[in-house]
VEXMARSE-737954 format. One line per 8 residues: number of its first residue (from 0); for each residue x negated, y, z negated of C-alpha. Coordinates in steps of 0.05 Angstrom, whole numbers. Each point is the difference from the previous one (the first is absolute). Layout:
VEXMARSE-737954
NUM) X Y Z  ...
//
This chain:
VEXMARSE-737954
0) -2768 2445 1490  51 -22 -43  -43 -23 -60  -30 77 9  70 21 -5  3 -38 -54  -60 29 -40  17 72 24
8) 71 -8 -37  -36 -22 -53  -46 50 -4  25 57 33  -47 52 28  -67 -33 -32  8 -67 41  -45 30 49
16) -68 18 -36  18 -62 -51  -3 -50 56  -56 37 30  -35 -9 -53  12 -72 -19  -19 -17 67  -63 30 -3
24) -11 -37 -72  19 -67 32  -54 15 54  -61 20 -48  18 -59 -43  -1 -56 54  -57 31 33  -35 7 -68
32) 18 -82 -15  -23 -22 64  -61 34 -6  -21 -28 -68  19 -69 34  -49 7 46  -55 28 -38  12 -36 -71
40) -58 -51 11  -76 24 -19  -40 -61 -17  -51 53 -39  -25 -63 -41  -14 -38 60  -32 64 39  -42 12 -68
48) -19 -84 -3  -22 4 84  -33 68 -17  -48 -36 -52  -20 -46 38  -29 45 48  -75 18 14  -11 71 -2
56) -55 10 33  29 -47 59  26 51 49  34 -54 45  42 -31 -53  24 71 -17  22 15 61  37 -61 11
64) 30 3 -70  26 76 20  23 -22 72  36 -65 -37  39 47 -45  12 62 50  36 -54 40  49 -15 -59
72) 63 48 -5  -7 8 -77  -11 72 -27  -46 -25 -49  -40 -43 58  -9 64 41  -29 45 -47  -48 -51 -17
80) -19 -7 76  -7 74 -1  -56 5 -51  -27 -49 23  -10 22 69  -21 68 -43  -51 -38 -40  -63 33 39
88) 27 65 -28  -33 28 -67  44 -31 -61  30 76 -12  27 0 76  34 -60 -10  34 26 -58  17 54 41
96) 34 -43 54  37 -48 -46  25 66 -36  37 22 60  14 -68 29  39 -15 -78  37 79 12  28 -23 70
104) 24 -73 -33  30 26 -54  42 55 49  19 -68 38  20 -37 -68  46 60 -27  29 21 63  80 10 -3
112) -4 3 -92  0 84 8  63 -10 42  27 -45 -47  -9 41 -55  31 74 33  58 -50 21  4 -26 -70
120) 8 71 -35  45 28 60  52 -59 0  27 20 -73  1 70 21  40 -7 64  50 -46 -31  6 47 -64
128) 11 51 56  55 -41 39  32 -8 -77  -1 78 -8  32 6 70  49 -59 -6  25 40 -73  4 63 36
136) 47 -24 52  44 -47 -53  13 52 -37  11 47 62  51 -41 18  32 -4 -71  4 76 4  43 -7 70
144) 41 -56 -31  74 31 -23  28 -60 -33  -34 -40 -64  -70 -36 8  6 -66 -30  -63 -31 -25  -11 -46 60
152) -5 56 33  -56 30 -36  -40 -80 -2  1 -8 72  -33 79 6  -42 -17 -57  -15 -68 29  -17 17 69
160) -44 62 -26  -38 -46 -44  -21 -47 57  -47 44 32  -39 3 -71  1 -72 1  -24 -8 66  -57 47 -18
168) -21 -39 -62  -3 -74 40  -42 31 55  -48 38 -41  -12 -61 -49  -31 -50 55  -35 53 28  -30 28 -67
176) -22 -72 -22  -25 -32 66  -48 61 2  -20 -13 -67  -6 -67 15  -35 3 59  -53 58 -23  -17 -56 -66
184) -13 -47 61  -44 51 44  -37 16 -63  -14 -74 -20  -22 -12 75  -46 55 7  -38 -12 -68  -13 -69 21
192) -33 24 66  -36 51 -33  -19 -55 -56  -26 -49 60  -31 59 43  -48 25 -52  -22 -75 -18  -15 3 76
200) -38 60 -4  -41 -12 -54  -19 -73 28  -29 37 61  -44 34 -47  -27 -72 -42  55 10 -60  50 -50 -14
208) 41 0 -61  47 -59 -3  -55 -41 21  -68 20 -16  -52 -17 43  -70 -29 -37  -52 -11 48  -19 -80 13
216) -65 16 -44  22 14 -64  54 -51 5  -41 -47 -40  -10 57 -52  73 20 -11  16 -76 -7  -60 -8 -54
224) 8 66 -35  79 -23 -14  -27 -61 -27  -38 30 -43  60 45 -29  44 -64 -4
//
């Protein structure tokens, strides 16, 4: 209680919603870090490498390649287990499901940044507020004061009313750029599961583009026809 006291004679009758709200900042941010921590690792490389390597038309090496990564905690390693336990589906349903199963990630990934953001433009407002309220009452009190106002006087009224500004400004600045921050990281994420998810996809239909596939064949014929060039 006493630092409380503290901050309220600091900042008067805005100590309440200002430490509200950078409580409720301090939350979403930790929440926010310790949920990047755990999901920060994606391995799409290695998930595209294993996925090569795979036989299409083998049915049981699909499934255990899907149950392998639906055991795996990884955002990235579950939407890949989902199409892949979608992969008798037509190509356009899978689309489908991937569409909805990125929508619901992504609502995961930026959950808390709106809050951040309303606290980050309310802050400066309430403590711009508590300034207007602190003046008020300074010079309230000047107006009641009979004998001469010397200027310490008017710096300690001027001082205390500019604290609640302050105090506005240093919450709404970490919230305001952790939200940034963190929707630059959600983004980032979710194009690199979308990147890895349609490389999925079209593999299930024969297409591979970081690694085309040439039938054993003509593999002869490739290898003499870039001879031939050279």
């Amino acid at each position: 209680m006493s630092v409380f006291s503290s901050i309220h004679a600091q900042l008067g009758v805005m100590s309440w919603p200002l430490t509200a709200l950078s409580l409720i900042t301090l939350m979403i941010i930790l929440e926010r870090l310790v949920y990047i921590l755990l999901n920060s690792r994606f391995h799409g490389r290695a998930i595209l490498s294993e996925l090569y390597e795979l036989d299409v038309a083998d049915q049981n090496q699909l499934s255990a390649f899907a149950e392998k990564h639906q055991k795996n905690r990884s955002p990235l390693s579950r939407g890949v287990a989902m199409l892949f336990n979608h992969r008798h589906f037509p190509k356009q349903l899978r689309e489908e499901a991937v569409s909805i199963w990125l929508h619901t990630q992504r609502g995961r990934f930026v959950s808390g940044l709106r809050i951040l953001n309303i606290i980050g433009v309310i802050s400066p407002l309430l403590g711009l507020l508590g300034t207007v309220l602190g003046l008020i009452e300074m010079f309230e009190g000047i107006a009641q004061t009979t004998g001469s106002v010397t200027p310490s006087d008017l710096a300690d009224g001027l001082g205390l009313a500019m604290a609640t500004t302050a105090a506005g400004l240093i919450i709404a600045l970490p919230a305001i750029t952790c939200s940034q921050l963190f929707a630059v990281w959600s983004e980032k994420v979710i194009a690199k599961i979308e990147y890895t998810l349609n490389h999925c996809n079209l593999y299930l239909e024969g297409v591979s583009i970081d690694k085309p596939h040439c039938p054993s064949p003509c593999v002869e014929h490739c290898e003499k026809q870039e001879k031939c060039a050279a």
